[in-house]
N, C-alpha and C positions, 0 to 999 in steps of 0.2 A: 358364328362370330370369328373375326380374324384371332390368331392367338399374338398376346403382346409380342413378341420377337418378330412377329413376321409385320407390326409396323412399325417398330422398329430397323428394322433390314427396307421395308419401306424408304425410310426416313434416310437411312444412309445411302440408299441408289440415290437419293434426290427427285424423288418421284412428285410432282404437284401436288401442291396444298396439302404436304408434310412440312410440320416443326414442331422440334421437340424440347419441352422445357419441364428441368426439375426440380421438385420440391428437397433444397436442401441436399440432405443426407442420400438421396438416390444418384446423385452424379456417382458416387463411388459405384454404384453394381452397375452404374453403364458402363463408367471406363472398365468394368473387369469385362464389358462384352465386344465393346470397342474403342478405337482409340479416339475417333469422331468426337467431337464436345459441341453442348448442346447447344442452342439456340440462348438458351436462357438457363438460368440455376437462382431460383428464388425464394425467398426464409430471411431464419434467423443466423443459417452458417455455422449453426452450433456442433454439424457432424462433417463440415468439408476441412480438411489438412490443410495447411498452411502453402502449400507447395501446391496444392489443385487449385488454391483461389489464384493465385499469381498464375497461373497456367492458363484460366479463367478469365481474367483481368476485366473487361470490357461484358461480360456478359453475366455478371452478378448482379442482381437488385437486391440489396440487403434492409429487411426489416426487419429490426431489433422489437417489436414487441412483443408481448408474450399474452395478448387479451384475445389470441386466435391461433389455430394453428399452421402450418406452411402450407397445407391445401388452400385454404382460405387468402392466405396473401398471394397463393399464386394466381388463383384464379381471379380471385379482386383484381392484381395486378394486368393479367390477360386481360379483361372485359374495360381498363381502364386503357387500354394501346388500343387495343382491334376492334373491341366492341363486342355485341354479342357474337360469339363463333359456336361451331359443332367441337366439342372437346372430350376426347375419348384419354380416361384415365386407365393409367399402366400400373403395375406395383402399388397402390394404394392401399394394401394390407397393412405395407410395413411390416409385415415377416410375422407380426401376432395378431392375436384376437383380438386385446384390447383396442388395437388401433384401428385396425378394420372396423370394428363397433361404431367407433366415434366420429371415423369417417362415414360411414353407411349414415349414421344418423346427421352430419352435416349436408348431405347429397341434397335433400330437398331446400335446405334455403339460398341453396345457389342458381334457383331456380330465375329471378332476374338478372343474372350475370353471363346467363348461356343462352344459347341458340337451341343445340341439341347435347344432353351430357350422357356418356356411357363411359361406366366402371367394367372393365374385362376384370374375369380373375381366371384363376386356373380351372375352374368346372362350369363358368359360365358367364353371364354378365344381368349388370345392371342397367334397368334405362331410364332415365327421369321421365316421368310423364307431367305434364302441365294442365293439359288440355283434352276435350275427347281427340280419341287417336284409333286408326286402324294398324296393327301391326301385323306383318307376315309373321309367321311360325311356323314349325313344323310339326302336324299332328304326331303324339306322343311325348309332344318333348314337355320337361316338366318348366312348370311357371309357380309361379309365389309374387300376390301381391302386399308391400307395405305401406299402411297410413297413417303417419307421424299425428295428424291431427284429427283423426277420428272425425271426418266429414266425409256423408254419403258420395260410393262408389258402385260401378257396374261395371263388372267383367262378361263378356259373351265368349262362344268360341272356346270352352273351356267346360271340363266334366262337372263341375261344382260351380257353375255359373254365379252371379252377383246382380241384384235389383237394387240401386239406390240403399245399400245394404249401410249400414254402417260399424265397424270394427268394432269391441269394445275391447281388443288389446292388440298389439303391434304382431302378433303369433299367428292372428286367426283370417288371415290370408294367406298363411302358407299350405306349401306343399300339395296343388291342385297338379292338372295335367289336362296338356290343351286336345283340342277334339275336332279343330277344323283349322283351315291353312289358314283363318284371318283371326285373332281376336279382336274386340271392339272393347275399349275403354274408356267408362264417362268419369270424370271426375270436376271437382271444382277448386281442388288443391293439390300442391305437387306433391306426386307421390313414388314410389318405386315399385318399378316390375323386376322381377329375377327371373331369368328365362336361365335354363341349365344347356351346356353343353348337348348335344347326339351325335 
């Protein structure tokens, strides 16, 4: 997987079918990486300076409520312009655990809002799955699948394979490692794949 910086650095060459839009509070650690400003900046505004919004002006979308969080109104937002798009999330930790948690566990119900969704982090990424799916992998590289709602799953292609299995907790998909260049994945609800960095 690309590392965030480098589609970011994407995004500022101008290269097709880059744009970059942030949740809130993230425009500040972009402008610490460039002076570029983004496409978009969408929330509640509760972490942007008064001097970055005016700077801003015309690419704010400001929603004040508080029954969801700024991932949620972004991508709400995104699928309400463009429609379903491929949307690869950057920084989505938010620098703690907790947030990452609660984002990890929002990823599957944006499941009708996307096209294709992938969380990059620092030792790997995420991918929403929907549907059955063949994915490329690289034999050894480690995988972990999660499912939010405990409905039968099949992994192939992997040393601890999966028959129409079904989880009885969010844990017991982890920590597997894949064994051939394709895995195969049946599911009938969105779920998450973690494929780790090689």
């Amino acid at each position: 997987a690309p590392t965030p910086l480098a589609l970011i650095d994407h995004w500022i060459l101008g290269k097709e079918g880059y744009s970059l839009t942030c949740c809130d509070g993230a425009v500040n650690k972009l402008r610490r990486y460039t002076d570029h400003l983004p496409d978009a900046v969408i929330g509640d505004l509760d972490s942007v300076s008064p001097a970055l919004k005016d700077l801003l002006a015309g690419r704010i979308q400001h929603f004040s409520d508080q029954e969801t969080n700024d991932l949620t109104k972004t991508l709400t937002y995104l699928h309400s312009r463009y429609g379903k798009q491929a949307i690869t999330l950057l920084g989505a930790s938010g620098g703690r655990e907790d947030h990452l948690l609660g984002n990890l566990a929002l990823l599957p119900t944006y499941a009708p809002l996307v096209e294709d969704l992938v969380m990059l982090t620092d030792e790997g990424y995420f991918l929403l799955i929907t549907e059955p799916s063949t994915i490329d992998v690289l034999v050894g590289q480690q995988i972990s699948i999660f499912n939010f709602q405990q409905t039968p799953i099949s992994l192939g292609g992997v040393r601890w394979p999966l028959v129409e299995a079904t989880l009885p907790a969010l844990w017991c998909g982890s920590l597997n490692c894949v064994i051939e260049n394709q895995i195969t994945v049946h599911t009938t609800s969105p779920i998450l794949i973690y494929l780790a960095n090689v």
